[in-house]
CHARMM-style PDB file with segment names, atoms N, HN, CA, C and O in Angstrom:
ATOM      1  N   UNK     1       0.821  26.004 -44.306  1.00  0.00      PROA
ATOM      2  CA  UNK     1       1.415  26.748 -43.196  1.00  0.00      PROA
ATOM      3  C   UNK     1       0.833  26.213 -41.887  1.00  0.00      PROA
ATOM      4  O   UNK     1      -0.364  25.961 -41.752  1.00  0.00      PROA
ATOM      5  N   UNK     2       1.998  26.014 -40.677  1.00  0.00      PROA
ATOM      6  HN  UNK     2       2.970  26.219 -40.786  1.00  0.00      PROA
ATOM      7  CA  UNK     2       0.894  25.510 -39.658  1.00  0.00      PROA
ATOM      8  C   UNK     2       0.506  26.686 -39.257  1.00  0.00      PROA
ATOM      9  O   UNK     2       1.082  27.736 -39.545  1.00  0.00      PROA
ATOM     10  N   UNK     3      -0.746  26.556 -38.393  1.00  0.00      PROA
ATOM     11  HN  UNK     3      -1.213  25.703 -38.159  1.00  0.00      PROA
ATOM     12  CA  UNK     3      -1.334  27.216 -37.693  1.00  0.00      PROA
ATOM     13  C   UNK     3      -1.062  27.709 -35.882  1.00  0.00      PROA
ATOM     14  O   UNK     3      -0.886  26.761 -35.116  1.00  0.00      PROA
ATOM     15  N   UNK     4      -1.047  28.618 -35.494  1.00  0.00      PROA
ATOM     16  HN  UNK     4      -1.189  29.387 -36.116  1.00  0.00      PROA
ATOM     17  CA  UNK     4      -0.823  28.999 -34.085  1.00  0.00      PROA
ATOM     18  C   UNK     4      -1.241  27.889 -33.245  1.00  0.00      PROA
ATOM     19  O   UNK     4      -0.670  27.569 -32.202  1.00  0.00      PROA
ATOM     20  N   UNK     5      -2.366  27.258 -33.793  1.00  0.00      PROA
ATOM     21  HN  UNK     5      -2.830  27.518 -34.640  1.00  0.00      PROA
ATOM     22  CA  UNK     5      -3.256  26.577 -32.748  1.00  0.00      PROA
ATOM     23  C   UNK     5      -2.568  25.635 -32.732  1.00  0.00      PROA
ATOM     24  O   UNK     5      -2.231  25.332 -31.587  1.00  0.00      PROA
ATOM     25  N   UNK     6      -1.985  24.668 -33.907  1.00  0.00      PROA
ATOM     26  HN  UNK     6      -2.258  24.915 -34.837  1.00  0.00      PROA
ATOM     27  CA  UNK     6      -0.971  23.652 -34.117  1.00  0.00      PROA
ATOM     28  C   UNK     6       0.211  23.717 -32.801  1.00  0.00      PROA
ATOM     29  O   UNK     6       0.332  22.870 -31.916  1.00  0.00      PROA
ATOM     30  N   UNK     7       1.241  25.320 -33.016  1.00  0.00      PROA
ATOM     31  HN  UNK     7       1.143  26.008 -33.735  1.00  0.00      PROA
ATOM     32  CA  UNK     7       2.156  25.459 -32.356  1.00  0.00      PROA
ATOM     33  C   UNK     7       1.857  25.488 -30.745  1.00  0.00      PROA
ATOM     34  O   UNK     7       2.425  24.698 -29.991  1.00  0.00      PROA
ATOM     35  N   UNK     8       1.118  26.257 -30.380  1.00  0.00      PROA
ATOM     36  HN  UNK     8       0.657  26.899 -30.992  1.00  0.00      PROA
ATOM     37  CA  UNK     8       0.858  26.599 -29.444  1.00  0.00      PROA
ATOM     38  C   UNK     8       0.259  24.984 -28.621  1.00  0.00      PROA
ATOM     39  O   UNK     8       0.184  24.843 -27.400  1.00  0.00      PROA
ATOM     40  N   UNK     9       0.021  24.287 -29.295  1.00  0.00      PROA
ATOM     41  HN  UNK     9       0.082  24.402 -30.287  1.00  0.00      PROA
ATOM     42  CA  UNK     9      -0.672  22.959 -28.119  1.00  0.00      PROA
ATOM     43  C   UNK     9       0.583  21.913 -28.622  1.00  0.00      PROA
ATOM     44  O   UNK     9       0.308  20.751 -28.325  1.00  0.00      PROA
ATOM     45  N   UNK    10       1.756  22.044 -29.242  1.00  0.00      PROA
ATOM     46  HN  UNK    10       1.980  22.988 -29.483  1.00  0.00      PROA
ATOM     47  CA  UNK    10       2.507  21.149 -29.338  1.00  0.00      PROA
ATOM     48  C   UNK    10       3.751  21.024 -28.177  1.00  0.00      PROA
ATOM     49  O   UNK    10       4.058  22.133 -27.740  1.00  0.00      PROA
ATOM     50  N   UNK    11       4.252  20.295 -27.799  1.00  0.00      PROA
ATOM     51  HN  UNK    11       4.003  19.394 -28.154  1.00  0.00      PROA
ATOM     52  CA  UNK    11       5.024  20.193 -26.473  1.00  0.00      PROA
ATOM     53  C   UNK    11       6.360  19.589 -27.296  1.00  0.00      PROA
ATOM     54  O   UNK    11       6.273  18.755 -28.198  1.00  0.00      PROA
ATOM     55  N   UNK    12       7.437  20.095 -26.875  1.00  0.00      PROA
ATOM     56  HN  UNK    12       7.508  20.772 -26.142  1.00  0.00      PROA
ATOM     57  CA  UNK    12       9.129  19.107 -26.980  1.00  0.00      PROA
ATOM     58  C   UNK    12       9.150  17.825 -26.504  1.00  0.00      PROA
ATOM     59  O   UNK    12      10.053  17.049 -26.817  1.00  0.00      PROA
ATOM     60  N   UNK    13       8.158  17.492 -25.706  1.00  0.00      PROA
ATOM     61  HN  UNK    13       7.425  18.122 -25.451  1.00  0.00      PROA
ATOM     62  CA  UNK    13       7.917  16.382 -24.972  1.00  0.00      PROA
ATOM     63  C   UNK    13       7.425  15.138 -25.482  1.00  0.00      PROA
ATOM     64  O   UNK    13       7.820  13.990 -25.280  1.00  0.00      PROA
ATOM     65  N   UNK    14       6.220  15.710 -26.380  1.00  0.00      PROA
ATOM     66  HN  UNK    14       5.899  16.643 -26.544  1.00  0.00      PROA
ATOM     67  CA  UNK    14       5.316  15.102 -27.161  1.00  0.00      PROA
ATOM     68  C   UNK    14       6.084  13.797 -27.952  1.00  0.00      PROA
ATOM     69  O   UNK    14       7.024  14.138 -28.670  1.00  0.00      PROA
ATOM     70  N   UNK    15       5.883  12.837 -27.913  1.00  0.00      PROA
ATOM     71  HN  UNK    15       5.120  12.560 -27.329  1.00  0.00      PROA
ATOM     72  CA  UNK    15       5.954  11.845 -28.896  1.00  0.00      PROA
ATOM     73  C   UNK    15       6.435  11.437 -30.103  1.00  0.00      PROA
ATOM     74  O   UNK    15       7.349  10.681 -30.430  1.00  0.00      PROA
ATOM     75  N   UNK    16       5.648  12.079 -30.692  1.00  0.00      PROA
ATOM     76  HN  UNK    16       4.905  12.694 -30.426  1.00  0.00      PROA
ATOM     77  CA  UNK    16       5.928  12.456 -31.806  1.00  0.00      PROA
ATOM     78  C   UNK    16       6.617  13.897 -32.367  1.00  0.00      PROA
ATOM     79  O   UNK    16       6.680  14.976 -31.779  1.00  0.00      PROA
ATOM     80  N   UNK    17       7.045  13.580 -33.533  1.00  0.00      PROA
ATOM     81  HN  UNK    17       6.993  12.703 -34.011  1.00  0.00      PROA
ATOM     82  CA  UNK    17       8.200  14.045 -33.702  1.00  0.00      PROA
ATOM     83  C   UNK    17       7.258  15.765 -34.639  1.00  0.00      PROA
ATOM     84  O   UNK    17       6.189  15.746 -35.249  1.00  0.00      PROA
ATOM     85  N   UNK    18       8.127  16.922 -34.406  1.00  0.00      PROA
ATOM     86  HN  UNK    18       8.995  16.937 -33.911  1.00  0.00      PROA
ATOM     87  CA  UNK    18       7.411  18.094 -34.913  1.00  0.00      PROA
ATOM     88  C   UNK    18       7.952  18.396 -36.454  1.00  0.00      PROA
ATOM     89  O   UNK    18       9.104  18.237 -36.860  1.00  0.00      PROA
ATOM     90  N   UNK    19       6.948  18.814 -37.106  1.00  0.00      PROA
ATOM     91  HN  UNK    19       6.012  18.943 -36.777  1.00  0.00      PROA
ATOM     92  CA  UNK    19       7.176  18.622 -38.608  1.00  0.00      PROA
ATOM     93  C   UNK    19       8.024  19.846 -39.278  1.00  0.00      PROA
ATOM     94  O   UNK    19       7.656  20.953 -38.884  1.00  0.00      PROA
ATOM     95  N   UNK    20       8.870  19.843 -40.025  1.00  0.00      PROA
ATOM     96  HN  UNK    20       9.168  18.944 -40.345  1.00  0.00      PROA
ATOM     97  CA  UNK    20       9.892  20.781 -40.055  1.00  0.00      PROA
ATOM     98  C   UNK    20       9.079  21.916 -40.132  1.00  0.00      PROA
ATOM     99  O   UNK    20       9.694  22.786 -39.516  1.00  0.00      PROA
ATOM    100  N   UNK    21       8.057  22.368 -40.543  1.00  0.00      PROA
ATOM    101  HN  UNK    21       7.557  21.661 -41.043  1.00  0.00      PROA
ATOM    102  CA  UNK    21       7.315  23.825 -40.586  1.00  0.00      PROA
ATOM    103  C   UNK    21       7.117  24.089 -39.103  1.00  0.00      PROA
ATOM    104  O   UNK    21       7.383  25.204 -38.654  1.00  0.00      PROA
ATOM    105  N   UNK    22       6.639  23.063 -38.279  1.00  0.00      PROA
ATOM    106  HN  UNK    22       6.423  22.157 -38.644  1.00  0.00      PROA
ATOM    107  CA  UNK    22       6.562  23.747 -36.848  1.00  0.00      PROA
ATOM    108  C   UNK    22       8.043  23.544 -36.192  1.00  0.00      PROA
ATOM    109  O   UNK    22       7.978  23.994 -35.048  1.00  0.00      PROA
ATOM    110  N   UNK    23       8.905  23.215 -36.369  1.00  0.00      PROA
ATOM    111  HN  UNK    23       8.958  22.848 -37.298  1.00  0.00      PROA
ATOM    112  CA  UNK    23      10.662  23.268 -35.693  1.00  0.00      PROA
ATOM    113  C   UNK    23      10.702  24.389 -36.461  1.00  0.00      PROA
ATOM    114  O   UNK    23      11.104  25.180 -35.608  1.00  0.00      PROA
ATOM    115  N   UNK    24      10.586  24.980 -37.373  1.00  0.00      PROA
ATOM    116  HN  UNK    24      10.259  24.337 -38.065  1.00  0.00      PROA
ATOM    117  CA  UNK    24      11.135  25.998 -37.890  1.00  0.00      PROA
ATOM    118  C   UNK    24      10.138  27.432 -37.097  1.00  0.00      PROA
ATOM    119  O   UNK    24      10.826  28.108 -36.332  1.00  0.00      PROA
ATOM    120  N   UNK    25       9.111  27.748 -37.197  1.00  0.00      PROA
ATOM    121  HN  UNK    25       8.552  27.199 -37.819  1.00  0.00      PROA
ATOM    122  CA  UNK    25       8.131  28.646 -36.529  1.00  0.00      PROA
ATOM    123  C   UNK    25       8.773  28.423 -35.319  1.00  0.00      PROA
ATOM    124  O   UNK    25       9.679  29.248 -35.203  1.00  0.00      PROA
ATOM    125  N   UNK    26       8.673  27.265 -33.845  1.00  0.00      PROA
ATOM    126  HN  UNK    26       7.938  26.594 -33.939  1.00  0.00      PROA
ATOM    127  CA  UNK    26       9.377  26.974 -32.520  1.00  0.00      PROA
ATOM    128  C   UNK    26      10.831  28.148 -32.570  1.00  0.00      PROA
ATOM    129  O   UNK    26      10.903  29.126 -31.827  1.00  0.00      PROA
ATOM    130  N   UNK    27      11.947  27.759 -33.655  1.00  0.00      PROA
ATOM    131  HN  UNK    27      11.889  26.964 -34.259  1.00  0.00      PROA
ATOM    132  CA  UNK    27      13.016  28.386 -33.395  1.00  0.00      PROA
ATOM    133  C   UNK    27      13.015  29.725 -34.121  1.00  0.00      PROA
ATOM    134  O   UNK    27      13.952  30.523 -34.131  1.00  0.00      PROA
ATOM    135  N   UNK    28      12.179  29.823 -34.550  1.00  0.00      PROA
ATOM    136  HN  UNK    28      11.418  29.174 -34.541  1.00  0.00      PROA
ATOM    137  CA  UNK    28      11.944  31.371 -35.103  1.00  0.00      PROA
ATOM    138  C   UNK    28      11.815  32.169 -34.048  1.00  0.00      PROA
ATOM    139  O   UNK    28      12.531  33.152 -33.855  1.00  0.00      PROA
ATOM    140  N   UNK    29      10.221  31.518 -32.755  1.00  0.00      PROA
ATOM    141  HN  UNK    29       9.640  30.720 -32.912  1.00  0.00      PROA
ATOM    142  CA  UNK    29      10.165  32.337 -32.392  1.00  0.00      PROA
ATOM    143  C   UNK    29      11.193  32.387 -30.763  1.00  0.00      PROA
ATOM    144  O   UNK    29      11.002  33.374 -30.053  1.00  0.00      PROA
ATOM    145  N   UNK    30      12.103  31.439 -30.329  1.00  0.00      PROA
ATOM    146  HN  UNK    30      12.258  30.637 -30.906  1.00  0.00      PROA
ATOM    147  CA  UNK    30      13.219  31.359 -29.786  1.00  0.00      PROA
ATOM    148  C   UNK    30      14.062  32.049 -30.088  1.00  0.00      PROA
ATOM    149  O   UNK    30      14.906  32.334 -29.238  1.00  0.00      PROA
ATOM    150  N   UNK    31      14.154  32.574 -31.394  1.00  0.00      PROA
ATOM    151  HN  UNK    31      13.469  32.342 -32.084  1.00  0.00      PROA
ATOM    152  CA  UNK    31      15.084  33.700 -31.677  1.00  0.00      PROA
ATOM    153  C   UNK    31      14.638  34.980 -31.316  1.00  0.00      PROA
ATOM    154  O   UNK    31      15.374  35.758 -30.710  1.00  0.00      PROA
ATOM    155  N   UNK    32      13.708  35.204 -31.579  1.00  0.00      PROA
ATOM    156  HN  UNK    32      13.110  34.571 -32.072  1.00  0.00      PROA
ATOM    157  CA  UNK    32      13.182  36.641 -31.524  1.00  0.00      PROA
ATOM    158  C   UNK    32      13.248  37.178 -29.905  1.00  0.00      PROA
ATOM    159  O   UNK    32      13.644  38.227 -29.397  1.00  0.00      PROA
ATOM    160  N   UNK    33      12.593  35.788 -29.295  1.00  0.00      PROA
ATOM    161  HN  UNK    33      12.271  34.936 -29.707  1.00  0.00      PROA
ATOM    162  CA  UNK    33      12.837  35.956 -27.403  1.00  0.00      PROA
ATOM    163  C   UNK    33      14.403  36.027 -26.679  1.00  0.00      PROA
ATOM    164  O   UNK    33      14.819  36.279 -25.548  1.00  0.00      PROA
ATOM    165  N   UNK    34      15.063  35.632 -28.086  1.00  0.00      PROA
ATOM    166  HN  UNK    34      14.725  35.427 -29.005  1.00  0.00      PROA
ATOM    167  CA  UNK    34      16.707  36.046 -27.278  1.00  0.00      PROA
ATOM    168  C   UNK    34      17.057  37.391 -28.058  1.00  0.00      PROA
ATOM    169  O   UNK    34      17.697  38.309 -27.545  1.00  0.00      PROA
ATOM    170  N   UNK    35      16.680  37.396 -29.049  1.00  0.00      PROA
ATOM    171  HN  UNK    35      16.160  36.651 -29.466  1.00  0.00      PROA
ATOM    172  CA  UNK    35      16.838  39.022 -29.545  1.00  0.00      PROA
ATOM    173  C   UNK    35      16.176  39.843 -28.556  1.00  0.00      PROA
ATOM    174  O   UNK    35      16.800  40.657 -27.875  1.00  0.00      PROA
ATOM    175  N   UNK    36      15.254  39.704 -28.481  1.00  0.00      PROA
ATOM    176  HN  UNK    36      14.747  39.044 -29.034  1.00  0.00      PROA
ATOM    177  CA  UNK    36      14.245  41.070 -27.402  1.00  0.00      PROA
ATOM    178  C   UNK    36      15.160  40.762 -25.922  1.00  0.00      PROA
ATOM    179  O   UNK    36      15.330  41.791 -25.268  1.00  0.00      PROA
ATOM    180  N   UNK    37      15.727  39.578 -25.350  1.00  0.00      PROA
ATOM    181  HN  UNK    37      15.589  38.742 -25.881  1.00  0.00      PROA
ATOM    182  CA  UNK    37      16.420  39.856 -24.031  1.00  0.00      PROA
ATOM    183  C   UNK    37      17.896  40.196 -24.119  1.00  0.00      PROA
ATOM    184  O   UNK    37      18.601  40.456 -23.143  1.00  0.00      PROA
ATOM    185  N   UNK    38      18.264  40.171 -25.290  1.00  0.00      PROA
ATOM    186  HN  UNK    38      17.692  39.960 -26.082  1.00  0.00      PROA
ATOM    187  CA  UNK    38      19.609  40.424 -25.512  1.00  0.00      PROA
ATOM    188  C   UNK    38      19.448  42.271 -25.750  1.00  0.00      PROA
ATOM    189  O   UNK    38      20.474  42.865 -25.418  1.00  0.00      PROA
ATOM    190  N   UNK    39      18.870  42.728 -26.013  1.00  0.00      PROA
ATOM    191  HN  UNK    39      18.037  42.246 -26.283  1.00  0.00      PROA
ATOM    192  CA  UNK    39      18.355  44.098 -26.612  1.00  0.00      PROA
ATOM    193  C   UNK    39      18.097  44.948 -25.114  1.00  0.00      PROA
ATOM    194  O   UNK    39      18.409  46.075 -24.729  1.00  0.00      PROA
ATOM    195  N   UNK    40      17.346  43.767 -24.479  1.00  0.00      PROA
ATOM    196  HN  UNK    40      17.093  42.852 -24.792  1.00  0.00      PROA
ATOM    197  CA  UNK    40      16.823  44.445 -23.194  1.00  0.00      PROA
ATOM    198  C   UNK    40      18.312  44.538 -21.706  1.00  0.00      PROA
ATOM    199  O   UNK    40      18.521  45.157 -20.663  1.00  0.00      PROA
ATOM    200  N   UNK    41      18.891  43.611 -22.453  1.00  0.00      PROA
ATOM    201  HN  UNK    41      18.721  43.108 -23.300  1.00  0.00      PROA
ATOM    202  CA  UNK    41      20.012  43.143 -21.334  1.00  0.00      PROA
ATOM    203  C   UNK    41      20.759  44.147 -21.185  1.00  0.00      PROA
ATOM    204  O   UNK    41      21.096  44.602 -20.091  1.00  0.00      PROA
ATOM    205  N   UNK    42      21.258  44.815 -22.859  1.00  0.00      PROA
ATOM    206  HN  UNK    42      20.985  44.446 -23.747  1.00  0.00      PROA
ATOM    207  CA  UNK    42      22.091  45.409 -23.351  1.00  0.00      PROA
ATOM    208  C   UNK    42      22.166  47.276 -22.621  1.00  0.00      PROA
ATOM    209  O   UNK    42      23.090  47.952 -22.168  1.00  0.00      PROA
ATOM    210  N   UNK    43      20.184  47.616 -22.909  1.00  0.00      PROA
ATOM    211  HN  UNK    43      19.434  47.067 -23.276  1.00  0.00      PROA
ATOM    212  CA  UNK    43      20.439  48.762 -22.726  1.00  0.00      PROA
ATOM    213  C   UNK    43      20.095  49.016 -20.803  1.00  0.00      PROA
ATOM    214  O   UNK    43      19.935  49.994 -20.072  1.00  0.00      PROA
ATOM    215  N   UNK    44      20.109  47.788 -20.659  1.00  0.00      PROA
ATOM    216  HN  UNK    44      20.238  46.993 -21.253  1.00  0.00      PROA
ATOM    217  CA  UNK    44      20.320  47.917 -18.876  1.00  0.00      PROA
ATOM    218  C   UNK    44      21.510  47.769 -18.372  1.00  0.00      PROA
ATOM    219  O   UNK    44      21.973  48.049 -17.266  1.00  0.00      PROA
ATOM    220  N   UNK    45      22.069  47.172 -19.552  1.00  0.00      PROA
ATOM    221  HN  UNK    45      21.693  46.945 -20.450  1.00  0.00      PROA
ATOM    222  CA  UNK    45      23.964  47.591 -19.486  1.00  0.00      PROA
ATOM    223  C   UNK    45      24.334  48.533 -19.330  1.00  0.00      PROA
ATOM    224  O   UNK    45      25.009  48.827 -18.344  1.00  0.00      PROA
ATOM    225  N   UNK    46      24.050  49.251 -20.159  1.00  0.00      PROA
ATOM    226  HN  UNK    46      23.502  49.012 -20.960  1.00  0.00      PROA
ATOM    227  CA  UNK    46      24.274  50.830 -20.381  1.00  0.00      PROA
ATOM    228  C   UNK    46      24.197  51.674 -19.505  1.00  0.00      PROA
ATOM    229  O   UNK    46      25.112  52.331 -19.009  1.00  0.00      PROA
ATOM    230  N   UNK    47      22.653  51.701 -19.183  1.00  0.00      PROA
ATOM    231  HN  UNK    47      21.909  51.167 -19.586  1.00  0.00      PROA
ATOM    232  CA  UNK    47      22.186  52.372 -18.238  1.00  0.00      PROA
ATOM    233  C   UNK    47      22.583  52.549 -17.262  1.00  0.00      PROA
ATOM    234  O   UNK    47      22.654  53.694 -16.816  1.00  0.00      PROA
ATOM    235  N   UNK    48      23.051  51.313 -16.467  1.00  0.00      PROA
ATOM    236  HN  UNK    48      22.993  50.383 -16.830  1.00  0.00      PROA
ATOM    237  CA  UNK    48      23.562  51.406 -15.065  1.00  0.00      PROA
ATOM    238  C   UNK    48      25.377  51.761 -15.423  1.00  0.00      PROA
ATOM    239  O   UNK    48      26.236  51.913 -14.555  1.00  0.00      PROA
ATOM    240  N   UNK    49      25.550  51.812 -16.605  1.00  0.00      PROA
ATOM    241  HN  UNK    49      24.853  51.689 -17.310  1.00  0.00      PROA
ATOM    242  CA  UNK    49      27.387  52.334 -17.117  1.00  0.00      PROA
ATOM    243  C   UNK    49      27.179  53.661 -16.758  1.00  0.00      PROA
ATOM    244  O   UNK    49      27.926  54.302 -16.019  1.00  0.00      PROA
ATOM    245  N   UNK    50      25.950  54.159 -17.392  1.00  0.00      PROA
ATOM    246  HN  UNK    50      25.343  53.639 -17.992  1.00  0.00      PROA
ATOM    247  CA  UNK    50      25.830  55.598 -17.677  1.00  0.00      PROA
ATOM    248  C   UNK    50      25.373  55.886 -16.067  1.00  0.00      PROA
ATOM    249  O   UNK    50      25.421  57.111 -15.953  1.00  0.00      PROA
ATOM    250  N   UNK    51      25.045  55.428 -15.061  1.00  0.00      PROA
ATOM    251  HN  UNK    51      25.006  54.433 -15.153  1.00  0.00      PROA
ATOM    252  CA  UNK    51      24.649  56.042 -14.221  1.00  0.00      PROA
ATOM    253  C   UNK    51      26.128  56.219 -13.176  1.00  0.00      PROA
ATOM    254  O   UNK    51      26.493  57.151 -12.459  1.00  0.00      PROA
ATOM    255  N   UNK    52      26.667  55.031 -13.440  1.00  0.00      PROA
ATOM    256  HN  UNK    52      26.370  54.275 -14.023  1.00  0.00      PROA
ATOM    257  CA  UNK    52      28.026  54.988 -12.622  1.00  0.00      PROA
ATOM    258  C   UNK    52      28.731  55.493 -12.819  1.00  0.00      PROA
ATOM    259  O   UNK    52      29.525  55.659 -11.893  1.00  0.00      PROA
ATOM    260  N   UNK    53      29.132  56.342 -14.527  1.00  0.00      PROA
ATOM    261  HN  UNK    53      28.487  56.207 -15.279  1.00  0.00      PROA
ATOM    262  CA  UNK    53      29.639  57.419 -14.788  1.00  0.00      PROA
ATOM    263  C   UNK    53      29.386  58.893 -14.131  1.00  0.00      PROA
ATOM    264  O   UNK    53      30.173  59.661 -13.577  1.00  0.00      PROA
ATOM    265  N   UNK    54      28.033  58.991 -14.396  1.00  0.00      PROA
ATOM    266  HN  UNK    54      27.394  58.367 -14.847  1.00  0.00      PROA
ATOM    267  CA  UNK    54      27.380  59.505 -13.434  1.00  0.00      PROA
ATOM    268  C   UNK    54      28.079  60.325 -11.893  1.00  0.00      PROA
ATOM    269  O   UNK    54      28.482  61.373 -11.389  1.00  0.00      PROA
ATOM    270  N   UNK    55      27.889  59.278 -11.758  1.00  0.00      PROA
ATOM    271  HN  UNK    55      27.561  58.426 -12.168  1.00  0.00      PROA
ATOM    272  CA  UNK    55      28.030  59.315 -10.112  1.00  0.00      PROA
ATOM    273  C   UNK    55      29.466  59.761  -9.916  1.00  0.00      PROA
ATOM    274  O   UNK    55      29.868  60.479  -9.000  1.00  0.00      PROA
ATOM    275  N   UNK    56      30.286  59.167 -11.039  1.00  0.00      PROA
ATOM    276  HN  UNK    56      29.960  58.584 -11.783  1.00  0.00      PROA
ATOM    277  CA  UNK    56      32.013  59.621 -10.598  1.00  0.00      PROA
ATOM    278  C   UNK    56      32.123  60.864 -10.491  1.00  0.00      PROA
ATOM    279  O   UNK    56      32.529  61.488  -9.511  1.00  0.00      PROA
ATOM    280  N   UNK    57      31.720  61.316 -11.624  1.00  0.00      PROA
ATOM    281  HN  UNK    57      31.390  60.809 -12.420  1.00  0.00      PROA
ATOM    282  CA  UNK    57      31.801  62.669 -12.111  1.00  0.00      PROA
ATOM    283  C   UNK    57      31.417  64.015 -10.644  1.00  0.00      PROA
ATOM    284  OT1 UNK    57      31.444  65.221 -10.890  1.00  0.00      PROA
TER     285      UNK     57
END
């Protein structure tokens, strides 16, 4: 398993090429950061729906 310390000091930039265990951990945790802003996007969607409803009323 790699290690944090592995991921964390490796760059897209880097040279060399990243070994499928760390491309896989990288887009794991790329997913999770568009899940949590998609989640966050969503209920600030809402919120400002629900406030503009709100306000009609």
């Amino acid at each position: 398993m790699t290690t944090t310390k592995n991921i964390d000091s490796y760059r897209l930039t880097d040279m060399e090429e990243p070994t499928d265990e760390m491309l896989a951990q990288i887009m794991r945790e790329a997913a999770e950061d568009a899940r949590k802003a998609n989640e966050e996007a969503t209920k600030r969607f809402f919120d400002e729906l629900n406030k503009a409803a709100e306000a009609i009323r």
